[in-house]
C-alpha positions in Angstrom: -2.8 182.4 132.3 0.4 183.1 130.8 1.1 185.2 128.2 1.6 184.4 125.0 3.9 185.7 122.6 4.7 185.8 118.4 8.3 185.1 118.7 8.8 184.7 114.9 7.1 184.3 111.3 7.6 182.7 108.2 6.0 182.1 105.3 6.4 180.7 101.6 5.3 183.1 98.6 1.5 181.8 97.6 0.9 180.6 94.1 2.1 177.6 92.0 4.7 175.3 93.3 4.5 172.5 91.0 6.6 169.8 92.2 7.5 170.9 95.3 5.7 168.6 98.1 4.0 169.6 101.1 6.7 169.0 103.3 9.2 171.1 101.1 6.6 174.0 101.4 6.3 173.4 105.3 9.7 172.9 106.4 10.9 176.4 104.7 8.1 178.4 106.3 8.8 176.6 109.9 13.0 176.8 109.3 12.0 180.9 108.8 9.8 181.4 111.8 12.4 179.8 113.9 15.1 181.3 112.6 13.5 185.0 112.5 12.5 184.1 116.0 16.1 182.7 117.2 14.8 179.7 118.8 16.2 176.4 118.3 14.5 173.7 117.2 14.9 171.6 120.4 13.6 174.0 122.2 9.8 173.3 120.5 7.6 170.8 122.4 4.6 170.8 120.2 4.0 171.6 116.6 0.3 172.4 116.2 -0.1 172.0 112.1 -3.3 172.8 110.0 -4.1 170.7 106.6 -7.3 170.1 105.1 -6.5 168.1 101.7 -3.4 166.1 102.8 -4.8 162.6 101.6 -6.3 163.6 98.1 -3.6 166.2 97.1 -0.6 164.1 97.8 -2.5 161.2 99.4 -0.8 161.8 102.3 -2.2 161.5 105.8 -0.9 161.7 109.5 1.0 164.9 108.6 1.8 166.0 111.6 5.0 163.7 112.6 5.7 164.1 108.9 5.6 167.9 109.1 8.0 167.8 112.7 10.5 166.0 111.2 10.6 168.2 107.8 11.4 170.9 109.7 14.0 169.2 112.6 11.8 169.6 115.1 11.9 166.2 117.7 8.4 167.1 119.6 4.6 165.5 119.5 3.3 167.1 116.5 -0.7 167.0 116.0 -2.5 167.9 112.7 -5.8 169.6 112.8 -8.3 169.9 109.7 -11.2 172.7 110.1 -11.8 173.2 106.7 -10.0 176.3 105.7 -9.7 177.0 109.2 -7.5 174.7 110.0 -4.4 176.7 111.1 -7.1 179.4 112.6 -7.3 176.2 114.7 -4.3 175.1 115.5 -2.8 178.4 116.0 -5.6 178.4 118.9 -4.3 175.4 120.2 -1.0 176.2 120.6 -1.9 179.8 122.4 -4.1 177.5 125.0 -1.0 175.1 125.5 1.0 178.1 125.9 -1.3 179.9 128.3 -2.3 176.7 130.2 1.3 175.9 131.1 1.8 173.1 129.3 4.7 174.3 126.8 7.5 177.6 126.3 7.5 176.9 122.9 4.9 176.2 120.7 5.2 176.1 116.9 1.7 176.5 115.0 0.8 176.8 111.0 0.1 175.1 108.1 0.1 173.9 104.7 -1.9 173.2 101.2 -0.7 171.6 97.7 -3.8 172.4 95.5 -2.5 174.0 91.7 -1.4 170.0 90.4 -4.8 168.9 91.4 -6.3 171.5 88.7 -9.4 173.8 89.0 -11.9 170.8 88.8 -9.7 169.0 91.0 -9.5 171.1 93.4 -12.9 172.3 93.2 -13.7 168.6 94.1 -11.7 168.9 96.8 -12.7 172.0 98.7 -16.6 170.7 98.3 -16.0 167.6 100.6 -16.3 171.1 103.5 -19.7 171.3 102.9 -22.2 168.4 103.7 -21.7 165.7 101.2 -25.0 163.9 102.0 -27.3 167.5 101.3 -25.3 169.9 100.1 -22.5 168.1 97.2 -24.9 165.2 95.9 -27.0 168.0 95.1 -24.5 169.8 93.1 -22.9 172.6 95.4 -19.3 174.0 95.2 -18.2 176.8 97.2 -18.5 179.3 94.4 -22.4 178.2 94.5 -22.8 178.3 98.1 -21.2 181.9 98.4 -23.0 183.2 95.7 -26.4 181.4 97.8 -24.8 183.5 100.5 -24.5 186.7 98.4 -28.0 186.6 96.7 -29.3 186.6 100.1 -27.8 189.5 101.1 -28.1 191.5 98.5 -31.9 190.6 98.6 -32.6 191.2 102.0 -30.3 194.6 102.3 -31.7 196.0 98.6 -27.8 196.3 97.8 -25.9 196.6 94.3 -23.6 193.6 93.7 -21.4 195.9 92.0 -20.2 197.1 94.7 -18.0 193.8 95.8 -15.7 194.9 92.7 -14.4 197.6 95.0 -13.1 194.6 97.8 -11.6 193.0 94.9 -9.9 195.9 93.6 -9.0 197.2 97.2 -7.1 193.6 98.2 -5.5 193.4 94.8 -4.0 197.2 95.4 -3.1 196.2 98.9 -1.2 192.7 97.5 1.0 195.0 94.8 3.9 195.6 97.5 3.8 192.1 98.9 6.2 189.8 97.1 4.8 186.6 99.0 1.0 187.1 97.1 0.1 185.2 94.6 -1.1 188.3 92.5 0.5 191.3 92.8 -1.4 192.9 89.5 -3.8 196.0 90.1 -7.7 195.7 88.7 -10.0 198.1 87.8 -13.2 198.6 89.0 -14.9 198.0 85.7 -12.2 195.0 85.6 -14.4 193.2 88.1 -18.0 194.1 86.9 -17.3 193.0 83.6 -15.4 190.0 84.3 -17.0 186.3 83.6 -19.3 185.1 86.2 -18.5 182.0 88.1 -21.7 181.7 90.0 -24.0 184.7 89.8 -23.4 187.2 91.3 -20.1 186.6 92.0 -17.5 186.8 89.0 -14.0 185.7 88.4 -12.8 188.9 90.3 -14.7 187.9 93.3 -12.9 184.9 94.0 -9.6 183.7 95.2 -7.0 181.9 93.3 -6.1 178.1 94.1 -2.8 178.4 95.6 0.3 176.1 97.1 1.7 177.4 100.1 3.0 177.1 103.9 2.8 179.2 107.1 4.4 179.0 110.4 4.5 181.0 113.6 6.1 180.6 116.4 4.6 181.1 119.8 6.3 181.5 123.3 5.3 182.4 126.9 6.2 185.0 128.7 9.2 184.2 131.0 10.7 182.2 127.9 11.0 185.2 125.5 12.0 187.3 128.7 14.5 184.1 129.4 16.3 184.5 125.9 16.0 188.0 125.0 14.0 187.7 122.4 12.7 190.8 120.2 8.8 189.8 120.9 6.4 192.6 121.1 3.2 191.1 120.2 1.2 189.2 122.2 -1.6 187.1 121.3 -4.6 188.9 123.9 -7.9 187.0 122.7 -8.7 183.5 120.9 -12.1 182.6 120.1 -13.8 179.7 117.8 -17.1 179.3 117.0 -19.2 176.8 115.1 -22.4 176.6 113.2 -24.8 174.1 111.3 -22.3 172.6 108.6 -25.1 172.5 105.4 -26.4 176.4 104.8 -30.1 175.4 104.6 -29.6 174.4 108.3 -29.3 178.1 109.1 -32.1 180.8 110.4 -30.6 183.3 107.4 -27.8 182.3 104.8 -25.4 185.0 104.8 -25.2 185.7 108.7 -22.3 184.3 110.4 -23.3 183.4 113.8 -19.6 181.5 114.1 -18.1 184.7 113.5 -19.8 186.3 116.0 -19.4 184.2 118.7 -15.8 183.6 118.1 -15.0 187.6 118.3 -17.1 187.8 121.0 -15.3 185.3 123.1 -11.6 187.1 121.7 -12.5 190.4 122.2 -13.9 189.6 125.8 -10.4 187.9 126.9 -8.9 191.2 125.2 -10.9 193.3 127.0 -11.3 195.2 124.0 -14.1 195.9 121.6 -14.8 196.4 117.9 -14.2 200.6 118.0 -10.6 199.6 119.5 -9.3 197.3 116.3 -6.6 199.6 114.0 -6.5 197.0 111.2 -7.9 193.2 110.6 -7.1 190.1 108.0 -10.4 188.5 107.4 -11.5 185.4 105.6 -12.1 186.8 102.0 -12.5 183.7 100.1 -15.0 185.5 98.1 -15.8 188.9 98.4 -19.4 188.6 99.9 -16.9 186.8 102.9 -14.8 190.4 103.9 -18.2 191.5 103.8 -20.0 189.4 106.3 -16.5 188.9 107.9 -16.7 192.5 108.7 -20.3 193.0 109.8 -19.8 189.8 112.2 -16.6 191.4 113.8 -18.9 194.4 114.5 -17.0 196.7 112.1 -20.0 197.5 110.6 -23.6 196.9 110.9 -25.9 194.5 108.9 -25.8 196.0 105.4 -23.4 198.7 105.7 -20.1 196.3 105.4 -21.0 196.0 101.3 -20.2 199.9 100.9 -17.3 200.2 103.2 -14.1 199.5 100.4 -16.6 202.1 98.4 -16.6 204.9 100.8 -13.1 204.7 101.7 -13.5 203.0 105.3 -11.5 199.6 104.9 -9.0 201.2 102.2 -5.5 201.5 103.0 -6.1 205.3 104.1 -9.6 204.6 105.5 -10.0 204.5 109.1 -10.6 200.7 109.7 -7.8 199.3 107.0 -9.2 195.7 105.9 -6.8 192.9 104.7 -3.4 195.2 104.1 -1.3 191.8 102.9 -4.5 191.2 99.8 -6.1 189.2 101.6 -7.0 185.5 100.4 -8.5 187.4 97.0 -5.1 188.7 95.9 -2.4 187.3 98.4 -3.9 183.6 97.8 -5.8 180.8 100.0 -3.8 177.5 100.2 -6.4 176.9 102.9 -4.4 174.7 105.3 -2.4 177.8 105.6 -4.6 180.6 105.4 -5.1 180.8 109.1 -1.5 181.0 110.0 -0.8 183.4 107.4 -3.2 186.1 108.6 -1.0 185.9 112.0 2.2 186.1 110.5 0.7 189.4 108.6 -0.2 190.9 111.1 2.4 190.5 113.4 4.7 192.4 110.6 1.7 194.9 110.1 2.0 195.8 114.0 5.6 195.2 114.8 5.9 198.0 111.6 8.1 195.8 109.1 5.1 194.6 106.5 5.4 196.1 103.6 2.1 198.1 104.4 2.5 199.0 107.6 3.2 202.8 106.5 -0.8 202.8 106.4 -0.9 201.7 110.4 2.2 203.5 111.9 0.4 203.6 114.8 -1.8 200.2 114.7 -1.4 198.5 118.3 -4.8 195.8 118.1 -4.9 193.7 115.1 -7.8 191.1 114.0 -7.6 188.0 112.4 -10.6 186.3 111.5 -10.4 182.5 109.6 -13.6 180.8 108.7 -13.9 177.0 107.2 -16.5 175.8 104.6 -19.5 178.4 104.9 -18.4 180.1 107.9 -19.2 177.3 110.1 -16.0 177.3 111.6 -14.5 180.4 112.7 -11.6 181.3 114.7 -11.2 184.9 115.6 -7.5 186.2 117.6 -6.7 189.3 118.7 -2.9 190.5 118.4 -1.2 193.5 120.3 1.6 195.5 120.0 3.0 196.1 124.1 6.2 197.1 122.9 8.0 194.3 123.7 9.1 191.9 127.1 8.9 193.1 130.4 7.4 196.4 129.1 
């Protein structure tokens, strides 16, 4: 297989862009990751784009032509939905048309309008990922189905919800030096507990902000980068996905995350790493209960410890396992056709050492970056390393 490379990044600050269309938000993040990767747009021969709420946020389908042209970029373009993990997704896609042999260039990521649909709205809008026949009719948004998820595990581990409050005020610390998050404002502990609930036992702190926003990445082999001297030093070493029932009373248990665990079983087995190698990960933290389960499924933790971890220290920015360095979806936002995309492009500064955090991984070589859609029944799970750059 050939190897695949993160020739460049860009991205769009998450938050509010009121006015400004997907395709705006799209072609500035894919202009960025070409032009920090000094490849030319004619060069690309697929454009692998994630977007899950295209037709009711701008009514607006068959994106990915559309999102091509935005950006200059003559090539087949294809658009993949997964929920929120739809640029987890097409991110995959482009590293197996890359390793396959079927392109050089490859440019993957995504996009989201959400903040003029409005909080019921949108709401509305992210529910149609859960089963619409079992699961919506009856009454369920994602903040329910989480806090379903979150019960559980509190019930069956005998652990203190409270303790979620430190993820929260962990990712919101972490976001304060990134100036594309959508909240770069610290919280307090005591912030978190006492905050309104939204669906008990999850409160307003627990949950991530409705955000615009665009991601794009671009991926090369091998003998391409090597080709045109480009400054590439990480490498894309494991992609997995995994899938699961789509409605949560489906399931054996509601909070584990089978999909997780397949899908970083599959990356870290094409890595040839395991879970005691990783030096820092960006996982799907939605909620808070999600970094949680996120990080048990990885095998970070085991079943029940992952609640305590941002506690004790472990996933902080000087613990030993730092979790979600950019804020994570909580602080840095979640316009969810991006999200997936945007963990990449994070990591790939957190490892190549220009992220604003990367002083808390000086030496990181093997990032994570774990995506899930809906309740976790998508997942896709990729392994980055740092090889120090072609031909090395």
């Amino acid at each position: 297989m050939a190897t695949v490379r993160i020739a460049g990044t860009g991205l769009t600050p998450f938050g509010e862009h009121s006015g400004r269309t997907g395709r705006d938000l799209f072609a500035e993040a894919g202009l960025t990751a070409l032009d920090d990767a000094g490849v030319d747009p004619d060069d690309v021969e697929h454009l692998f784009y994630g977007n899950f709420m295209g037709e009711l946020a701008e009514h607006q389908g068959h994106q990915g032509p559309l999102m091509a042209e935005a950006m200059g970029v003559q090539a087949p373009a294809t658009r993949l939905e997964a929920a929120c993990a739809s640029s987890g997704v097409a991110v995959r896609e482009g590293v197996k048309a890359i390793r396959n042999g079927e392109a050089d260039v490859v440019v993957v990521g995504g996009a989201e309008r959400m903040t003029d649909m409005g909080t019921t709205g949108a709401t509305d809008g992210l529910s149609i990922a859960a089963d619409d026949l079992f699961e919506i009719k009856a009454g369920i948004t994602f903040p329910g189905a989480y806090a379903l998820m979150a019960s559980a595990y509190m019930r069956d581990h005998d652990a203190d919800p409270d303790d979620l409050a430190h993820i929260a005020v962990k990712n919101h610390d972490n976001a304060l030096e990134n100036d594309k998050a959508h909240f770069q404002k610290a919280i307090t502990v005591e912030d978190a507990v006492e905050a309104p609930r939204v669906a008990t036992p999850l409160g307003l702190y627990d949950a991530c902000p409705i955000s615009d926003g665009a991601s794009a990445v671009v991926l090369t082999s091998e003998e391409y980068a090597a080709e045109h001297d480009l400054d590439a030093p990480i490498t894309v070493t494991g992609s997995g996905q995994g899938g699961d029932h789509l409605a949560l009373q489906e399931r054996e248990t509601l909070w584990k995350t089978p999909a997780a665990e397949e899908a970083a079983a599959e990356a870290y087995a094409e890595a040839d790493i395991d879970a005691d190698d990783v030096d820092c990960a960006e996982v799907h933290d939605c909620f808070t209960i999600a970094e949680v389960l996120a990080t048990e499924s990885l095998g970070f933790f085991e079943p029940g410890e992952g609640l305590a971890a941002a506690k004790n220290g472990e996933t902080t920015r000087d613990g030993a396992l730092p979790i979600n360095l950019s804020g994570g979806l909580k602080a840095k936002g979640h316009p969810v056709g991006a999200t997936g995309a945007a963990q990449i492009a994070e990591l790939t500064g957190l490892l190549a050492g220009h992220h604003a955090r990367s002083d808390a991984v000086p030496d990181a070589s093997v990032g994570v970056a774990h995506n899930a859609g809906g309740t976790v029944a998508t997942v896709t799970v990729h392994v980055l390393e740092h090889d120090g750059g072609v031909g090395r």
